[in-house]
C-alpha positions as MATLAB code, in Angstrom:
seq = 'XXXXXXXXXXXXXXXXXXXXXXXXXXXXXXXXXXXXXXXXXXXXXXXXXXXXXXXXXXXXXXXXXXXXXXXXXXXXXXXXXXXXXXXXXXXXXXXXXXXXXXXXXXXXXXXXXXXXXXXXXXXXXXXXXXXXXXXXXXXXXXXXXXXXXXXXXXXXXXXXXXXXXXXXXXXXXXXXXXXXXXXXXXXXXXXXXXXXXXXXXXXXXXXXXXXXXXXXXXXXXXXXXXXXXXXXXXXXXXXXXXXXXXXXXXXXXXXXXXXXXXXXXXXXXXXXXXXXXXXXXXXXXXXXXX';
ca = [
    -100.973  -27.635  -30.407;
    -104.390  -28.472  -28.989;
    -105.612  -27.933  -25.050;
    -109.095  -27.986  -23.987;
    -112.062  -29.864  -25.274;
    -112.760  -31.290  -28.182;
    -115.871  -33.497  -28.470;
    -115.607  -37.080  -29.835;
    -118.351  -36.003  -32.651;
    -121.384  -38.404  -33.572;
    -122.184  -39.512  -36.804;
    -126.468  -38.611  -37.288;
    -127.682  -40.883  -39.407;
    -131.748  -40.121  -40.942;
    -134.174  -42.582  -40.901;
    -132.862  -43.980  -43.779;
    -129.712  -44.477  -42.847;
    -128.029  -41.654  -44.821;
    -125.660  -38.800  -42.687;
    -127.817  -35.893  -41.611;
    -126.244  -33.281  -43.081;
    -128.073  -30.490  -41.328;
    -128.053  -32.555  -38.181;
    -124.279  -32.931  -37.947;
    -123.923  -28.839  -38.500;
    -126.535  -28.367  -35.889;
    -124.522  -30.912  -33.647;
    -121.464  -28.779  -34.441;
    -123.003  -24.890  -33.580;
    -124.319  -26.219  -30.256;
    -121.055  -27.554  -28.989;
    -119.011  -24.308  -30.457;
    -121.357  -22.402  -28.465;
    -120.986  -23.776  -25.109;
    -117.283  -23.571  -25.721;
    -115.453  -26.433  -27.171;
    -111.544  -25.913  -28.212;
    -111.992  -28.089  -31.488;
    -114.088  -31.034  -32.615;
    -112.967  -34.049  -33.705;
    -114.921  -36.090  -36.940;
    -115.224  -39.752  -38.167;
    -113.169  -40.759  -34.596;
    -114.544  -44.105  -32.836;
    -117.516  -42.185  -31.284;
    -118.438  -40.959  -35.334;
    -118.716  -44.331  -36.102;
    -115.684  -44.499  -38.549;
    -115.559  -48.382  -39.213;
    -119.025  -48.160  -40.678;
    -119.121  -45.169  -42.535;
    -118.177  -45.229  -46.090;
    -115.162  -43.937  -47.754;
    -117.049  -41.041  -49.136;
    -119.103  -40.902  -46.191;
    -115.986  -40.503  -44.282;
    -114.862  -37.667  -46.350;
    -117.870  -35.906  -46.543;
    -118.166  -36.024  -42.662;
    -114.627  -34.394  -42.918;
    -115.950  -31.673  -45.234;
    -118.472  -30.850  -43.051;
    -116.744  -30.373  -40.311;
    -114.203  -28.199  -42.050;
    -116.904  -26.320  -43.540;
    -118.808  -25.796  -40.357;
    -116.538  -25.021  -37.486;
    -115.284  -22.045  -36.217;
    -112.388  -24.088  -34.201;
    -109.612  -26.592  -35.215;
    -110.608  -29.646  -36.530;
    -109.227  -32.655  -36.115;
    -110.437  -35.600  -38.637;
    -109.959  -39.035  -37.754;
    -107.876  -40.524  -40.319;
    -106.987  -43.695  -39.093;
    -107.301  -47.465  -40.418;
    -105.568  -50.709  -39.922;
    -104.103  -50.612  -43.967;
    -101.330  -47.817  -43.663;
    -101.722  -47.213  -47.916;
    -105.562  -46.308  -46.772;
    -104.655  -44.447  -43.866;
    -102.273  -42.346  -45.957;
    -105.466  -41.768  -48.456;
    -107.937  -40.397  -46.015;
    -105.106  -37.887  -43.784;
    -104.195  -36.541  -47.450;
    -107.507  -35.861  -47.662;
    -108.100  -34.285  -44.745;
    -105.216  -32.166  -44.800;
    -106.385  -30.709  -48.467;
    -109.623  -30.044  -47.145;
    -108.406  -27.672  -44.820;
    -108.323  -30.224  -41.325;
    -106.425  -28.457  -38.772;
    -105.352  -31.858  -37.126;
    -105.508  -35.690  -38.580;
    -106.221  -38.090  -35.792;
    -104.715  -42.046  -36.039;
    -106.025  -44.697  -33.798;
    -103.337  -47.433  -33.898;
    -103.726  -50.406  -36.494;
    -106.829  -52.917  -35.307;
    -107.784  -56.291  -35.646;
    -103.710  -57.442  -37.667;
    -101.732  -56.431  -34.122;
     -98.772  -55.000  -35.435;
     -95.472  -55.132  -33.884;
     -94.165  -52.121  -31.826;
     -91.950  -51.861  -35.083;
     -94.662  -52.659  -37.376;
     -96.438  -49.473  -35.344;
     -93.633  -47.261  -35.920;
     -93.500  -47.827  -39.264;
     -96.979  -47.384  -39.518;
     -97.409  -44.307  -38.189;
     -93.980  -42.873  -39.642;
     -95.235  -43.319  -43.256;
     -98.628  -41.548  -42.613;
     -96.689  -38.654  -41.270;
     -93.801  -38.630  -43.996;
     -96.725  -38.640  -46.733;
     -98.583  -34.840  -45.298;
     -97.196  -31.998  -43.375;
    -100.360  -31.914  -41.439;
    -100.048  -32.505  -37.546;
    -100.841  -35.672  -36.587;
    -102.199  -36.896  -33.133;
    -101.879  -40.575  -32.196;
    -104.872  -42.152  -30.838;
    -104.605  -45.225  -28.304;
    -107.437  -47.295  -27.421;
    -106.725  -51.065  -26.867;
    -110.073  -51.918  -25.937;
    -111.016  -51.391  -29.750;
    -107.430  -52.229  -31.659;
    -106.602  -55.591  -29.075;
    -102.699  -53.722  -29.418;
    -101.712  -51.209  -26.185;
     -99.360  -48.829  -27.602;
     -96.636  -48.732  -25.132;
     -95.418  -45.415  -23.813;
     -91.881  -45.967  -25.361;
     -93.367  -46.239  -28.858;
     -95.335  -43.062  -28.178;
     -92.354  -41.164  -26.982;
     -89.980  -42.807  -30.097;
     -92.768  -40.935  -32.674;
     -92.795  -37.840  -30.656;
     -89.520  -37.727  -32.196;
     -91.164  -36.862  -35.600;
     -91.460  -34.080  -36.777;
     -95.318  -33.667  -37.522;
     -96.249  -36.381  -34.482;
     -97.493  -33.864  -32.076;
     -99.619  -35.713  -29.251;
    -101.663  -38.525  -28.336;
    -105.021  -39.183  -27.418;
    -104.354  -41.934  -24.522;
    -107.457  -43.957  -23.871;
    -105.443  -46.789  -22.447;
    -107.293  -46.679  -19.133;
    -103.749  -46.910  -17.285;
    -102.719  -43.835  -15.033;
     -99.189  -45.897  -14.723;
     -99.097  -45.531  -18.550;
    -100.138  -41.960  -19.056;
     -97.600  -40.706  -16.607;
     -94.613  -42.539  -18.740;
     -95.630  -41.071  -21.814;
     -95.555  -37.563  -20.066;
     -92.499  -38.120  -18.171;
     -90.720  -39.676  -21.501;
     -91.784  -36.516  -23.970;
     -91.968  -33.449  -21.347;
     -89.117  -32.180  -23.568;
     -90.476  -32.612  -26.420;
     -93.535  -30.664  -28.783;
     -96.049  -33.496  -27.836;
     -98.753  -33.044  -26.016;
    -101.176  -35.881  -23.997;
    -105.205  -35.797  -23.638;
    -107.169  -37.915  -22.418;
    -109.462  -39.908  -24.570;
    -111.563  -41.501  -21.205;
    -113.514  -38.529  -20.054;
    -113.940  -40.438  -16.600;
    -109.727  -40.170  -16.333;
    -109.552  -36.452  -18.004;
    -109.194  -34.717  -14.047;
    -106.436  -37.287  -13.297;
    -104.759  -37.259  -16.744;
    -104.716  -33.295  -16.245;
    -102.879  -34.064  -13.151;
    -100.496  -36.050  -14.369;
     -99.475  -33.208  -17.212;
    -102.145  -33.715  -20.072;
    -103.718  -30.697  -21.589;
    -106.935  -31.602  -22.597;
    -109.911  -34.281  -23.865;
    -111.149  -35.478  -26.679;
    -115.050  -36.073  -25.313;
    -117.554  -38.205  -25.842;
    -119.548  -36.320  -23.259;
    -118.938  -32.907  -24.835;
    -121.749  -33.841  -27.364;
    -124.493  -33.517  -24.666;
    -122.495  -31.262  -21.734;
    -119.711  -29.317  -23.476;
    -120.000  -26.516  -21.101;
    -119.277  -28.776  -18.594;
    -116.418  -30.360  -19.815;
    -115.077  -27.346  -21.041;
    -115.269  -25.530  -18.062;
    -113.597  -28.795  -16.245;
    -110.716  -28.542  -18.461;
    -110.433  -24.717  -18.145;
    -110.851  -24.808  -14.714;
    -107.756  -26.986  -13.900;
    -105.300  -25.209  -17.089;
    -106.707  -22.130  -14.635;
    -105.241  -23.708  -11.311;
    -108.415  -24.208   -9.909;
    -108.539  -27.463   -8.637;
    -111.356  -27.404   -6.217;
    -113.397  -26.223   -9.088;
    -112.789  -28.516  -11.450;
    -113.028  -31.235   -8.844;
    -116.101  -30.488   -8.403;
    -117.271  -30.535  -11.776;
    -116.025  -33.889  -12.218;
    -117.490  -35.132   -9.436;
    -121.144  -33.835  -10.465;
    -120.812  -35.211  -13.966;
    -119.165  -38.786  -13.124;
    -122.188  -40.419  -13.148;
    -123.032  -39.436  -16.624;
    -119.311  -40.266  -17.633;
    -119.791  -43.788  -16.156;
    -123.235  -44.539  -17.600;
    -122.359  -43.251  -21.006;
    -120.594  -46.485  -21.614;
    -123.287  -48.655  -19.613;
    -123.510  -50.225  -23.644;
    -120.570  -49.919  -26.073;
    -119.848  -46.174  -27.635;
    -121.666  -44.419  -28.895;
    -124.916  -46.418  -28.590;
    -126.122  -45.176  -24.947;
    -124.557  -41.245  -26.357;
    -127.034  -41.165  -29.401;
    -130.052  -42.252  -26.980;
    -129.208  -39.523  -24.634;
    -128.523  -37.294  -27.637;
    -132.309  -38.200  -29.041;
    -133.980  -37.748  -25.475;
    -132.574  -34.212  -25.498;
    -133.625  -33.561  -28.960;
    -130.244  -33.793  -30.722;
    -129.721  -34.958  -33.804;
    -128.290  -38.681  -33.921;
    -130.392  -41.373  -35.671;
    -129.568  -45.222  -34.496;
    -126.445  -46.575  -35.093;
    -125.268  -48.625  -37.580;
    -124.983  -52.208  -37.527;
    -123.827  -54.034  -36.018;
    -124.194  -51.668  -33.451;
    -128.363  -51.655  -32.273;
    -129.864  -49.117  -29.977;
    -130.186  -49.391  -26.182;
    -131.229  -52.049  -24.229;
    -134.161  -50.925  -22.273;
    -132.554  -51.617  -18.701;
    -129.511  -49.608  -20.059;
    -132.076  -47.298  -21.109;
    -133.787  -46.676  -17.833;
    -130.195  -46.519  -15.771;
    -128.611  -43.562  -17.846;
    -132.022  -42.075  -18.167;
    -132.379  -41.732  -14.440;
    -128.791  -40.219  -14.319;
    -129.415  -37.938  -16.790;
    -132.172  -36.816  -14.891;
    -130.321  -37.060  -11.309;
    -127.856  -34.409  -12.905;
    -130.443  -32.228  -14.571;
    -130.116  -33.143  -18.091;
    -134.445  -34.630  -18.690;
];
């Protein structure tokens, strides 16, 4: 199952509002080369609730097509029958990993959750990571529904972006038996989460300092704390003011200052506000980055 880094990819859009194609493989080389464990398509950060069906599953092919290290395609959507769809999908293209945010916007039950997730993962023998981020579903995923789907078979982790330490620790205390795994999905919580018995992150960072972040991560799997202490601690600034606006518009300005393919992003998401602008700008160039 997946440790290390994986970054949270971005969707590049062109000038007319299309995917770059060629700007999305570049996107993928550079963070392969400064040694990312996977990458991770069409999440949150990829701008999944605006892309198109086929725009989803072409991102997927890309990704598939283009990276030398597991993939794993977000998959998820608040109508199960559609969520089953696009993990099919990604499975036959050759996904190594489907990833599942929990159902938005109709608030399922814990049951409803279960069920949920348990008929995605009865429909595909891919793995399947769950992905919990209640600041974009308005639902927390408790840690005794996570540890209840641990039980199945093909449920194999969870990407906890919960913001709760208290919450993170349950879910590793409830499934340290089990083949589950936990990574962070707040890159400003990954040292902690580590700590607490995660194994990884799935990065939003990582698409502008993937050395970084990988070297965090490996660092700490390593046993060197001090090291990856002070990695954190030289990159927190970035990690903070990366969500000075909502994800991913502040990533795809940094991305375009350092010549990175990203385009704007889609409504009704608009670019940077120009006092966000000049904050992460002067961190970026506090930490070397402009």
């Amino acid at each position: 199952m997946f440790q290390g880094v994986a970054p949270a990819l971005v969707t590049p859009f062109t000038k007319d509002n299309e995917v770059d194609e060629e700007g999305f493989r570049s996107n993928i080389e550079f963070a392969i080369e400064n040694g990312v464990s996977g990458i991770v398509p069409a999440g949150c950060t990829g701008e999944a609730a605006t892309l198109s069906f086929e725009e989803q599953k072409r991102v997927i092919d890309i990704a598939v097509d283009a990276s030398s290290v597991p993939v794993i395609a977000g998959t998820g959507s608040n109508n199960t029958k559609e969520a089953i769809v696009l993990t099919k999908y990604a499975a036959d293209a050759g996904a190594d990993i489907a990833m599942l945010i929990s159902p938005y916007y109709n608030k399922p039950t814990d049951a409803g959750m279960i069920a949920h997730y348990k008929a995605v993962a009865s429909s595909c023998d891919i793995p399947i990571l769950l992905y919990n981020v209640p600041s974009r579903t308005g639902r927390n995923m408790p840690a005794k529904v996570a540890a209840e789907l641990a039980d199945v078979d093909n449920i194999v982790g969870i990407k906890e972006a919960s913001g709760n330490l208290n919450q993170v620790s349950e879910i590793v205390r409830l499934t340290k038996d089990k083949n589950f795994v936990v990574v962070s999905g707040d890159d400003s919580l990954t040292l902690p989460i580590l700590a607490l018995g995660g194994k990884g992150v799935i990065s939003v960072a990582a698409n502008i300092i993937p050395r970084q972040m990988s070297d965090l991560v490996s660092a700490f799997l390593k046993g060197d704390i001090e090291k990856a202490r002070e990695i954190h601690h030289t990159v927190y600034p970035l990690l903070r003011d990366l969500f000075v606006e909502t994800n991913p518009i502040p990533l795809k300005a940094a991305m375009k200052w350092m010549g990175r393919a990203a385009g704007e992003p889609r409504l009704p998401l608009v670019p940077l506000g120009q006092e966000s602008s000049a904050k992460l700008r002067r961190t970026m160039e506090s930490i070397g980055l402009l």
